[in-house]
N, C-alpha and C positions, 0 to 999 in steps of 0.2 A: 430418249434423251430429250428433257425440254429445252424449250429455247426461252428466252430472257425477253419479255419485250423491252423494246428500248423507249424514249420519250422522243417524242416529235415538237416541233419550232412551227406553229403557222404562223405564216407572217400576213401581213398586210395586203399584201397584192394578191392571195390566195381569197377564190371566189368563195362565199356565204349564199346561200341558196337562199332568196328572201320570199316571202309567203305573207298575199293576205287573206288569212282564215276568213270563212264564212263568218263568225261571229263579228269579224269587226277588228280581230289581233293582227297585228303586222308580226310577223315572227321571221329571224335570221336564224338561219341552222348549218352546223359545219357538216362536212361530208360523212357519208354514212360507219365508213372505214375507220374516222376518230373515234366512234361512239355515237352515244343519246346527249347530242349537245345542241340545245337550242336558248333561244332567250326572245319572249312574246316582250311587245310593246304598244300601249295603248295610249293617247294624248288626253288628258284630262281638260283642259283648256291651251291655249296658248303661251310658252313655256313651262308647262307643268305635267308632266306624265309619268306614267306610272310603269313599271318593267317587272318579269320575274322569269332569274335565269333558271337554268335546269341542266347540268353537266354530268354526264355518265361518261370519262374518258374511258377508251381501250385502252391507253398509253399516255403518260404523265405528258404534259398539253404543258406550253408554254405558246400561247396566244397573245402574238405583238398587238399595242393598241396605238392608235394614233390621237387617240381623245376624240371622238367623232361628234361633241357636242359643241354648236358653234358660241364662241364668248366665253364670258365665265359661265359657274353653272354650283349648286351646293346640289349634292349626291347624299341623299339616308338610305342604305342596304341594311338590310335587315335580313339574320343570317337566319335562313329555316333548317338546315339541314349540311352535313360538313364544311368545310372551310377549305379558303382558296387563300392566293395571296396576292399583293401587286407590288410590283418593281419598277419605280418612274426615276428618269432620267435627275439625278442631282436632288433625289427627293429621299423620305424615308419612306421605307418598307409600309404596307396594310395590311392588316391581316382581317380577313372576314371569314368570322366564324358563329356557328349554328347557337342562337342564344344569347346573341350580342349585335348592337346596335351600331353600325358606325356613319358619321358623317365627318364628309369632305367636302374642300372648295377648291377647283381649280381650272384652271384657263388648261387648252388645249396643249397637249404634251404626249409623246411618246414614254410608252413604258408597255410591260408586261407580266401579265397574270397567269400567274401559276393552277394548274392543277393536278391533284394525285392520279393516278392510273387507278381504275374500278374501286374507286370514289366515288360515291354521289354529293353533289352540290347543288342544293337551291338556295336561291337568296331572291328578294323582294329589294326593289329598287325604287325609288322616286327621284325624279330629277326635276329641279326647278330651276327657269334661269334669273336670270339677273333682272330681267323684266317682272317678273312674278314676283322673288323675292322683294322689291321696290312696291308692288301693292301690296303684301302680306303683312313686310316690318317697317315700310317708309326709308327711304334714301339713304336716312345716314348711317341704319343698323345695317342696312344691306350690302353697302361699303367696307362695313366693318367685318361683314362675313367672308365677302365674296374678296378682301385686300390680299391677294396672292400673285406671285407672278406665274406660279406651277402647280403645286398641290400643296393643299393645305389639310391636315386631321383637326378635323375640332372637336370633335370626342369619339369616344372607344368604349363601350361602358353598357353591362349587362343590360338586356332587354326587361322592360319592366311587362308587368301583366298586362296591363292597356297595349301596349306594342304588341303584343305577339295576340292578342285579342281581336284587332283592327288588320293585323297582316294576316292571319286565317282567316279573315271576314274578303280583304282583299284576293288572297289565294284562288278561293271559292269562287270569286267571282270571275277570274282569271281562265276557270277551269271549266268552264261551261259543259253538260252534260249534253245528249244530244235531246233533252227534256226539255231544256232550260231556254229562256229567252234567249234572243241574237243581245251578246253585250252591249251594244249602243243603249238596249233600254234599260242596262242596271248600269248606265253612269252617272244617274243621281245617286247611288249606293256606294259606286266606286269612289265618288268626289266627296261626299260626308266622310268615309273612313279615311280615305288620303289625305284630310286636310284634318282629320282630329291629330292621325299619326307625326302630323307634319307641326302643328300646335304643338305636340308635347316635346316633342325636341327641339323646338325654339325654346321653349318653357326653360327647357332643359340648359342651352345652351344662353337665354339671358333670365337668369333665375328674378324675382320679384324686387324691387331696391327695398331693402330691410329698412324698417322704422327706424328712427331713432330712441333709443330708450329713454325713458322717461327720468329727469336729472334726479328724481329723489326717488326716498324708500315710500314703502305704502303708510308707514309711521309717521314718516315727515309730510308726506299730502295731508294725512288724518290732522297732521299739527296746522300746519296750513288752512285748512279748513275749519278751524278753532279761531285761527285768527283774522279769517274773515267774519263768521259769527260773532266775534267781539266790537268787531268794527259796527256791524248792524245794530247791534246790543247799545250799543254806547256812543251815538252819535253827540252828545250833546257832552262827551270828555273830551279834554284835549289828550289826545292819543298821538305817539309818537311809537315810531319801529321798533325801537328799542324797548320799551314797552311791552307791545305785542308779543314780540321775542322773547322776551325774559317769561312772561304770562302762559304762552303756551310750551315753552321747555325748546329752542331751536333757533339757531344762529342767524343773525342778520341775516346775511347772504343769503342762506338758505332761506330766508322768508320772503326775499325778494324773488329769489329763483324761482319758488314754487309761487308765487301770484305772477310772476309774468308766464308762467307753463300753465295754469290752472284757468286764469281772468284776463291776461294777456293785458299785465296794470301792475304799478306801482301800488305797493299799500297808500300809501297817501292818494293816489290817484284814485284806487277804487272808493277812499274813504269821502273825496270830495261827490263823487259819484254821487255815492250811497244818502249824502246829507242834502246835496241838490234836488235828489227825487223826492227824499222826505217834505224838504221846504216846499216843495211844488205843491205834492198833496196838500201840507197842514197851509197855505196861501188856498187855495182852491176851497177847503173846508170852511173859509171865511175867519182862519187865526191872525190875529193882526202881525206885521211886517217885524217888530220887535220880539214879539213872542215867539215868532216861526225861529229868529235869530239865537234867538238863547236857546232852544230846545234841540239849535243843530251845531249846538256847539259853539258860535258867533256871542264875542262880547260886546261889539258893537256894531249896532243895527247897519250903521251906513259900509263898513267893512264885510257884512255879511250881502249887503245889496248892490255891493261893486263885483262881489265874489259871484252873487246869483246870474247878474247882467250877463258879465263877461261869458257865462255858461251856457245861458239860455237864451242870451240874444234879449232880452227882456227884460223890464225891472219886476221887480218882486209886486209892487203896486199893481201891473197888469194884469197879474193873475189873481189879485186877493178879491174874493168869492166870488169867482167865474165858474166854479163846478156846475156842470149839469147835471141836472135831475132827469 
């Protein structure tokens, strides 16, 4: 006749055998009677290390936690191998599962994690506290992560290729062979994958601020761009918006819009521009002050020399055949 195992409750006050591996792992391990249940931990810098559990219960495990991480803290597990789950105090459920990515924030709190009886569970862990996060995003994003009284989910969301690429690069190195370096000397390895893994779910979690799209169509720039080429063409017309508008097929507004998106200027603005430079040049070239006036449009000399001043700081005189050779 078999017998049933039944699930066991370890609590808090129940001792964890702690162990620091020759390689350099700090590893907690529950007694041998639960199963193969341990979980390595390594410090990458100061508030930022790296963890990877490994749970073979005998008997479905319901492991009380107290939050043993002091402060806040953002937590990214990453699920290698079946799934577990957690149960916090006035909080929702988590589920970590093989193939999925999850992160959390939260200040210290009771709750408990579930696991299946001969199940296996690995997960990949990184915890970063609140200190770290404050160098990685700056104060005010790190606030905005870490703003929880308890536990917070901030995403749940299948593991991309680069993730599980970087956590079997991490694993690896987790798993030192008796070949292999003492892990202290692959923590330049462990610290480029941790911090690329940890990149991409920031990435993730404050995606790029989107452009603003551009106010016209690619027909209405193309028009836009007609009528600045008119303006060039024809500096010596009296040229008005409406004009322009009518000329290239496209609505005031819209021609405004697109020279303030395009020239960052009013049509008239860019068009005094455009006649100012000319005047420069043909003054510089040795055109006298009346002729430069009429060729830019100016019916009368001394209205085109108040307009030039006012622009250049300069009278038009100052500059007539000052070119250098």
């Amino acid at each position: 006749m078999s017998t049933r195992k039944q699930g066991y409750r370890l609590t808090t006050e129940e001792p964890r055998s702690r162990h620091v591996l020759q390689d350099g792992r700090v590893r907690l391990q529950l007694p041998d009677e639960l199963g193969h249940c341990y979980a390595d931990s390594v410090e990458l810098e100061p508030g930022f290390s790296l963890g990877r559990l490994h749970y073979h219960p005998s008997f479905s495990l319901v492991e009380e936690s107290q939050g043993p991480h002091a402060g806040r803290v953002m937590v990214i597990t990453v699920g290698l191998q079946g799934e577990s789950a957690y149960q916090g105090e006035r909080t929702p459920d988590l589920l970590f599962k093989a193939g999925h990515t999850t992160v959390t924030a939260f200040h210290s709190l009771r709750g408990e994690r579930h696991y299946q009886e001969d199940q296996s569970v690995s997960q990949l862990r990184l915890i970063i506290s609140e200190s770290a996060l404050h160098k990685y995003v700056g104060s005010e994003r790190a606030t905005q992560l870490l703003d929880c009284a308890g536990l917070h989910r901030l995403s749940f969301h299948s593991s991309s290729q680069a993730t599980m690429a970087h956590a079997a690069a991490l694993t690896r190195y987790m798993q030192p062979s008796n070949h292999d370096q003492p892990l202290h000397t692959q923590k330049l390895n462990l610290h480029i994958h941790a911090l690329s893994l940890l990149a991409e779910q920031f990435n993730r979690l404050t995606p790029p601020t989107p452009q603003p799209a551009a106010p016209l169509s690619v027909e209405d720039i193309q028009r836009v761009e007609r009528a600045r080429d008119l303006l060039s063409s024809q500096l010596d017309q009296a040229i008005t918006v409406e004009y322009l508008a009518t000329t290239v097929g496209i609505n005031e507004h819209k021609l405004k819009e697109g020279f303030r998106y395009l020239y960052d200027n009013t049509p008239i603005g860019l068009l005094l521009e455009l006649r100012m430079r000319k005047a420069y040049t043909l003054l510089e070239s040795g055109l006298q002050v009346a002729q430069t006036a009429w060729q830019v449009g100016y019916k009368y000399p001394n209205n085109f020399s108040v307009a030039f001043t006012r622009y250049f700081g300069r009278s038009p005189k100052s500059i007539f055949g000052n070119k250098r050779l």
